[in-house]
C-alpha positions as CSV (number, residue, x, y, z in Angstrom):
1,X,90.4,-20.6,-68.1
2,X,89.4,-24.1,-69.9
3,X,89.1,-23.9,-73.9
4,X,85.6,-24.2,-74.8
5,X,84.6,-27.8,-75.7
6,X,85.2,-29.0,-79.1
7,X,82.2,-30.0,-80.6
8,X,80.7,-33.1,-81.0
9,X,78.5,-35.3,-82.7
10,X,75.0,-35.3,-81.8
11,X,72.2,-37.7,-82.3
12,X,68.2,-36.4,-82.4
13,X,65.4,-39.0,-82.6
14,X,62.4,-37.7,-84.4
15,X,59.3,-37.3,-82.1
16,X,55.8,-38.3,-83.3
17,X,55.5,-34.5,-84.0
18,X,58.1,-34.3,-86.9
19,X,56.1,-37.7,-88.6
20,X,56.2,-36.9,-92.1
21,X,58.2,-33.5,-91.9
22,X,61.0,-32.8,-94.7
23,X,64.3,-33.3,-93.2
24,X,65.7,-29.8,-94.5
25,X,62.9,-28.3,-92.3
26,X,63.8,-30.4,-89.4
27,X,67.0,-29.1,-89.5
28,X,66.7,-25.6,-89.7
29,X,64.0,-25.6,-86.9
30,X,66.5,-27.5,-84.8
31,X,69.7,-26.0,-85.5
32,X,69.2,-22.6,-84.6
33,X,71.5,-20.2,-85.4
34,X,72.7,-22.4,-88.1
35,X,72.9,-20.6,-91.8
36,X,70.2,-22.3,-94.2
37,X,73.7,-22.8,-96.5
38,X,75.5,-24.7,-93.9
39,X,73.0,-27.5,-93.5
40,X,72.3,-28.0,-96.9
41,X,75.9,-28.4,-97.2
42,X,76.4,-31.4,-94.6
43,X,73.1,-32.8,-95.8
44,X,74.7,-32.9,-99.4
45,X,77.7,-34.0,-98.2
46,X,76.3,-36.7,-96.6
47,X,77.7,-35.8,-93.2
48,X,74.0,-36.2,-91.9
49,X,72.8,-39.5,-91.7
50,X,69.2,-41.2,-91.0
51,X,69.6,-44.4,-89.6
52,X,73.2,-44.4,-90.3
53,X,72.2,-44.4,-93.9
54,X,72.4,-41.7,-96.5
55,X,69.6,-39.1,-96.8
56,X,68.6,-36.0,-99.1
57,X,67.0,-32.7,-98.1
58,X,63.4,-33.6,-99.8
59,X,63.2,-36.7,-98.0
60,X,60.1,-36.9,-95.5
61,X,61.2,-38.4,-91.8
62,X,59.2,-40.9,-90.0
63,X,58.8,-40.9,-86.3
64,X,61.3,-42.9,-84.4
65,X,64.2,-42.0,-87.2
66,X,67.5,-41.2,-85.8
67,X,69.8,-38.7,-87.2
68,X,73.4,-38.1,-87.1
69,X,74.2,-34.5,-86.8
70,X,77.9,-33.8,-87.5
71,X,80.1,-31.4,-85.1
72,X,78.9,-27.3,-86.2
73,X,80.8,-25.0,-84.5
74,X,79.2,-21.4,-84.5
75,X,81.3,-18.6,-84.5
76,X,80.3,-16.1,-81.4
77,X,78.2,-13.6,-83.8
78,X,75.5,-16.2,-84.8
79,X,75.6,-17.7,-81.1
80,X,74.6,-14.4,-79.7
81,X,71.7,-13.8,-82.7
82,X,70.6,-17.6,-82.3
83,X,70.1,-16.6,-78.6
84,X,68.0,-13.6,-79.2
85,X,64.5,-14.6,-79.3
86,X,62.2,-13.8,-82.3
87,X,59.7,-10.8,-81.6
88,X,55.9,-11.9,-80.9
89,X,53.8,-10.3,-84.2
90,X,50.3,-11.5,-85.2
91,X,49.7,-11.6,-88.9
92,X,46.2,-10.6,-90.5
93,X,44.2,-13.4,-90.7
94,X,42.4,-14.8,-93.2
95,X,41.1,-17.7,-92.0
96,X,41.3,-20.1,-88.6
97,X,40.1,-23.1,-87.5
98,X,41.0,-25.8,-84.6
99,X,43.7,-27.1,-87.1
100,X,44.7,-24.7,-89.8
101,X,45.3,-20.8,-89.7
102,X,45.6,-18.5,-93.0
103,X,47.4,-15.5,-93.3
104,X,48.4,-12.8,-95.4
105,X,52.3,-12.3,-95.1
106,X,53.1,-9.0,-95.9
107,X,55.6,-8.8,-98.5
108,X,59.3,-8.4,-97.3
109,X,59.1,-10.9,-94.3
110,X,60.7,-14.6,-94.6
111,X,58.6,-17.5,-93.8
112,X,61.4,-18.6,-91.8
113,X,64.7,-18.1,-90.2
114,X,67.8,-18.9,-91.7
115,X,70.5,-17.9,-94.0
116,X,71.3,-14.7,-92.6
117,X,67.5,-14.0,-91.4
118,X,67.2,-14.4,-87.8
119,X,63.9,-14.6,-87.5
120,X,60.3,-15.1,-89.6
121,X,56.9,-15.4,-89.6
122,X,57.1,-18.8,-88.0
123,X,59.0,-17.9,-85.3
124,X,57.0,-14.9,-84.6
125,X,53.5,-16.4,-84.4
126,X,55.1,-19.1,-81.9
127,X,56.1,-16.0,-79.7
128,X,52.9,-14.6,-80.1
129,X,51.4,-17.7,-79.2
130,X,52.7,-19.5,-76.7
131,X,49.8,-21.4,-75.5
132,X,49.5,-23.2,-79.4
133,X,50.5,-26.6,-79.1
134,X,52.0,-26.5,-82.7
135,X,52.5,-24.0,-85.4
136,X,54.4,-25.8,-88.5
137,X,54.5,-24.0,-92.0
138,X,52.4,-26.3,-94.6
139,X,54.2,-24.9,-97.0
140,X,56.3,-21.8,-98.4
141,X,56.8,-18.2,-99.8
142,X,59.3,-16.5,-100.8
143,X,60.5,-13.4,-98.9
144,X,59.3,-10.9,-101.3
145,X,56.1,-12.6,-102.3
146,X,52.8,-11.4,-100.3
147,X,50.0,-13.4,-99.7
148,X,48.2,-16.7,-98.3
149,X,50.1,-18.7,-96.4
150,X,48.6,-21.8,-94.4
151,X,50.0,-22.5,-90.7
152,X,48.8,-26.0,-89.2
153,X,48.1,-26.1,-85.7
154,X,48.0,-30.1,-86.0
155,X,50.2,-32.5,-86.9
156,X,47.1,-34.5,-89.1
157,X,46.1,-31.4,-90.6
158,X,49.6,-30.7,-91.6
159,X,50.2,-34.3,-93.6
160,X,46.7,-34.0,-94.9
161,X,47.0,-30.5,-96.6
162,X,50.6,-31.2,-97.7
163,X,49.2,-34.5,-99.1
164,X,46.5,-32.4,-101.1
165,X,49.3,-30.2,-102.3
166,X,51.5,-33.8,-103.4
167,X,48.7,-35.0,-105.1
168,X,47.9,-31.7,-107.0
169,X,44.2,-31.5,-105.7
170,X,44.5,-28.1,-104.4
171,X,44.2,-24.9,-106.5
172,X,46.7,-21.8,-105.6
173,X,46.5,-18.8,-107.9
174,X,49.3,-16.4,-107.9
175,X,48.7,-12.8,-109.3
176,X,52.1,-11.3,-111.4
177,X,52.7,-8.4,-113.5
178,X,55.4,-9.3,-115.8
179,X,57.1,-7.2,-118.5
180,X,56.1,-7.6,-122.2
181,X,52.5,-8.4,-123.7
182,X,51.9,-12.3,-122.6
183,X,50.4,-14.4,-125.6
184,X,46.6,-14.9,-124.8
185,X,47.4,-18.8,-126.4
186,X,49.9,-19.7,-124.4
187,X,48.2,-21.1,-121.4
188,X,50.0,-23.8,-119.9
189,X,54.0,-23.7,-119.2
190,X,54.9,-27.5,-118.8
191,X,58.9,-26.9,-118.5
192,X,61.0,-29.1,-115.6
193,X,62.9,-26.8,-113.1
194,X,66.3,-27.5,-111.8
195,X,67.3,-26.8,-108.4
196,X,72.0,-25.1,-108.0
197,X,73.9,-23.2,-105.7
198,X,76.0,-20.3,-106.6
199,X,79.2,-20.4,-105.4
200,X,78.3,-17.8,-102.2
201,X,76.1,-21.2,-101.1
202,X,72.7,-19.0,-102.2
203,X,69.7,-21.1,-104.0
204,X,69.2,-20.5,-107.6
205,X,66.2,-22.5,-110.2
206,X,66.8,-23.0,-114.3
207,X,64.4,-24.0,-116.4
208,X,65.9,-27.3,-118.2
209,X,64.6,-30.0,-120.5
210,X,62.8,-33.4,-120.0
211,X,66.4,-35.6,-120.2
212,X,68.3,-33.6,-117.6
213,X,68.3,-35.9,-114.6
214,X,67.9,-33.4,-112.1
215,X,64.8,-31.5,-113.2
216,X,61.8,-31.6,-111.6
217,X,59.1,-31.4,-113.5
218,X,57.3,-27.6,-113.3
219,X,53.3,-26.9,-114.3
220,X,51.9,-23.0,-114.7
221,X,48.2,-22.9,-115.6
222,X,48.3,-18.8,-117.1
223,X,45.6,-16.6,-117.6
224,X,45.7,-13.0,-118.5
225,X,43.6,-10.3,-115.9
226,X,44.4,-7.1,-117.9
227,X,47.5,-5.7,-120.5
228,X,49.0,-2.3,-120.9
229,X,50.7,-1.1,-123.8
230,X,54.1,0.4,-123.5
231,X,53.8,3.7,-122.5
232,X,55.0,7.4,-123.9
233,X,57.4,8.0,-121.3
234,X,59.3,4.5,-122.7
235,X,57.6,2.3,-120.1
236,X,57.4,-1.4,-121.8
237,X,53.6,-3.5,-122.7
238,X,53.0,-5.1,-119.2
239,X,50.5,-7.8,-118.4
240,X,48.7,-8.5,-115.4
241,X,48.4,-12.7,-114.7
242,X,46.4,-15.3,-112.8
243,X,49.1,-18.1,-112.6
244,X,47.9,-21.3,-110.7
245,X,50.4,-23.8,-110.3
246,X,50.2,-27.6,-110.3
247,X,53.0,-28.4,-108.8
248,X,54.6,-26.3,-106.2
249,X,58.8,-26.3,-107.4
250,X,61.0,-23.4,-106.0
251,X,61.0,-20.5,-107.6
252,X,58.7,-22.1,-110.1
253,X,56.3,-19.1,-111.4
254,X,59.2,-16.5,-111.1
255,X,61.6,-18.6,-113.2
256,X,58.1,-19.8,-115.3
257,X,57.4,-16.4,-116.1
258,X,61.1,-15.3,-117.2
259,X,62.0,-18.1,-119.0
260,X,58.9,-17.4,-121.5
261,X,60.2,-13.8,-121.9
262,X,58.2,-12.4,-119.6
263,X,60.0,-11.3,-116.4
264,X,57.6,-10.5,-113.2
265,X,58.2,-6.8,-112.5
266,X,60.8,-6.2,-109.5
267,X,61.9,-9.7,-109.2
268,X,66.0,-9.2,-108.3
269,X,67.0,-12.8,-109.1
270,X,65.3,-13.1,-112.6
271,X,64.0,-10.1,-113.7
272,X,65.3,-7.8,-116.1
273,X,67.2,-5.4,-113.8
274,X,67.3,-2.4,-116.0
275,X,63.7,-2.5,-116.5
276,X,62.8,-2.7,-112.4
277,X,65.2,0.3,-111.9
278,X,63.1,2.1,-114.5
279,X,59.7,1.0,-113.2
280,X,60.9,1.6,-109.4
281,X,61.5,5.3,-110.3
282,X,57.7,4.9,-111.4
283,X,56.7,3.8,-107.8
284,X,57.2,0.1,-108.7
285,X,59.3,-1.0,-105.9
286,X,59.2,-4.4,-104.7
287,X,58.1,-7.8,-106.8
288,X,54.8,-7.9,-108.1
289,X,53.8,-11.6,-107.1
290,X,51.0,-12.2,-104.7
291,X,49.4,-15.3,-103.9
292,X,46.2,-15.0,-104.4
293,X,43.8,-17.7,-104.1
294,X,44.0,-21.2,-102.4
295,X,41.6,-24.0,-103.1
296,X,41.5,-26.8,-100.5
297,X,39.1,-29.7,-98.8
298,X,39.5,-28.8,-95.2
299,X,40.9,-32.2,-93.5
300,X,38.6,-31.7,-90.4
301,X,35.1,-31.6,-92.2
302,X,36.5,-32.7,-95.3
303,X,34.3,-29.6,-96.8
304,X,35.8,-27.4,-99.6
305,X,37.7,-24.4,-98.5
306,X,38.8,-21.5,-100.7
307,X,40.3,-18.2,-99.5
308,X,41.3,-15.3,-100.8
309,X,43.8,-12.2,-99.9
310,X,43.0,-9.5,-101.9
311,X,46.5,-7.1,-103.2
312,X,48.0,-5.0,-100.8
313,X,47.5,-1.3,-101.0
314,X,50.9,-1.1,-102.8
315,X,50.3,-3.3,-105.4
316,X,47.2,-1.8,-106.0
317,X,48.6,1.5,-106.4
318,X,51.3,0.1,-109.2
319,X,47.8,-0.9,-111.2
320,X,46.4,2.7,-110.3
321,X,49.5,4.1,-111.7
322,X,48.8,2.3,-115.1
């Protein structure tokens, strides 16, 4: 029996679909099966290459680029999972057109698949859709956020609403309950962000300062919806916000939010952990973030667009509770 073949390097040319498509999200679309971790790793290594020249994971590709893709070799278990095809699921629908389609993601599902998720909302709708000519994420959630997320369905629509997003003329407008009574002055949070891996390879943001080269800068509009006191039972003040952001950074309203003091409720990666156990006892189990409202021009009738996806039922019931 022959050894399997070592192996090699590959070359992909980027079609006229990708045109203007970051390359991180080329990559995990067409490596399958390959961990998130591991391609930001030969991407930072510089073991990937766009027209044998150095590239980073932000950059944006042009049709006719040509990457070099180094030799991944996949151990048998992610093989297999990469082989087993993502279940078809609609999603409820807020809003569709000929080129752009709205959803509400529940929370608890990933926009996409990769590092350790085998599958995600993505890859779902292009199994439950197999007649769509393209489905390409205009941008992002993260897992446990719920909430509007916009799918184009054409490759103009997609540059033209991630354009809108570059140029900060759309509107989104998170809703957050964060521990701690939120100062009715403090409106705007204007603090850069800076992208690090742990040493496990898993994607952490800090707040920084204006001189450190790597930030990026971060703008939160913040309102306040409604406050609580802290309650008999020892429950802390909590505030219910409407955070729109100007820029769209990783992480950016969770790490925002905490680096003010005030850590979203149920947020595992920022929050204050021994006040989530407490409120999850409460019924307050997952994050409390929800994207709330989008403001848009549609890029086929270049007509306003705004939508809305009102809290899910278990959201609704944390406010109940209070």
């Amino acid at each position: 029996m022959n050894p399997p073949a070592a192996p090699a390097v590959r070359h992909l040319t980027v079609d006229e679909e990708s045109q203007g498509q970051r390359l991180d999200n080329f990559l995990i679309r067409e490596l399958k099966g390959v961990p998130k971790t591991h391609v930001y790793r030969i991407i930072r290594s510089g073991e990937v290459r766009r027209n044998k020249g150095r590239v980073s994971a932000d950059d944006r590709l042009n049709a006719g680029d040509v990457l070099r893709i180094p030799p991944i070799r996949l151990s048998a278990a992610i093989e297999a999972k990469a082989e087993k095809p993502a279940p078809a699921r609609e999603f409820p629908v807020v809003y569709e057109d000929d080129g752009l389609l709205a959803i509400d993601k529940p929370a608890g599902v990933a926009v996409h698949g990769g590092s350790g998720v085998s599958f995600g909302v993505i890859e779902q709708l292009r199994r439950a859709r197999p007649a769509a000519r393209l489905l390409e994420l205009v941008h992002r959630l993260d897992r446990e956020t719920s909430g509007l997320l916009l799918i184009a369905k054409k490759k103009s629509v997609l540059k033209a609403v991630q354009d809108q997003f570059r140029e900060r003329e759309t509107g989104k407008t998170y809703l957050a309950l964060v521990v701690g009574s939120w100062p009715a002055r403090k409106k705007v949070i204007d603090v850069p962000l800076h992208k690090f891996l742990l040493a496990d390879g898993e994607r952490r943001v800090r707040a920084t300062t204006a001189d450190d080269p790597d930030g990026m800068r971060a703008i939160s509009l913040v309102k306040v919806a409604q406050q609580w006191p802290a309650g008999a039972d020892g429950r802390p003040a909590l505030s219910l916000l409407e955070v729109t952001i100007k820029t769209g950074r990783t992480h950016q309203i969770r790490v925002h939010l905490a680096s003010a003091g005030h850590p979203i409720v149920g947020d595992d990666k920022y929050g204050d952990f021994e006040i989530n156990r407490q409120l999850a006892r409460a019924g307050f189990k997952r994050m409390f973030l929800h994207a709330w409202r989008l403001h848009l021009r549609n890029p086929l009738t270049q007509q306003p667009l705004a939508l809305s996806a009102e809290l899910p039922q278990e959201l609704k019931s944390c406010i109940e509770t209070l």
